[in-house]
C-alpha positions, 0 to 999 in steps of 0.5 A: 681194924689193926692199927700198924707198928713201924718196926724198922731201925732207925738211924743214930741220931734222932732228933724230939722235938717238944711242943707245949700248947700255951696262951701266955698274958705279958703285962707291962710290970713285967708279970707273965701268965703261962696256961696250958691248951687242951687235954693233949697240950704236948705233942712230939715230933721225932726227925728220924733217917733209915738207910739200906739196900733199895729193896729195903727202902721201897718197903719203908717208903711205901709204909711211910706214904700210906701213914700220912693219915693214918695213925701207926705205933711207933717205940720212940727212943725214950722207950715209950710206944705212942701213936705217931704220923708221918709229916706230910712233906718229910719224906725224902729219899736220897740214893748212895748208889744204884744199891744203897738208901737213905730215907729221912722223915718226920713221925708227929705224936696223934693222939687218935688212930 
């Protein structure tokens, strides 16, 4: 099966965020042991809007809540295409009037489809 693409624009102004997987030892003379987890130890996540007519929207809605399990490809603003999620609880559409849009959301890098 063909994994999808989100193809929509997205609005300025999105927001990375980066996590490293670490373990990190202090100890009392001040010394820190830093090790990286895993072979997939950094992970993005992208704080992303797009806004338009309400026929537009319900379409991006709709892919949105259909990749919450399941992996899409997604050209981030970096330039880099890479596997993303949708985060569970960051879809929330507000409306400007009985025409226009707004949806925020969250994409979270997956590493698998």
């Amino acid at each position: 099966m063909a994994t999808d693409t989100f193809g929509w624009c997205v609005r300025i102004g999105a927001t990375e965020t980066v996590t490293i997987a670490t373990l990190q030892a202090q100890f009392g003379d001040g010394y820190k042991q830093i090790a990286g987890v895993g072979i997939n130890q950094t992970m993005e996540s992208w704080d992303l809007s797009c806004n338009g007519k309400v026929t537009d929207m319900a379409a991006v809605r709709a892919f949105l809540k259909s990749h919450v399990t399941t992996s899409f490809w997604w050209q981030n603003p970096w330039g880099e295409t890479k596997l993303y999620r949708v985060k569970y609880d960051s879809i929330k559409p507000s409306f400007q009037n009985g025409l226009i849009a707004d949806i925020s959301f969250t994409f979270e890098q997956a590493f698998t489809s």
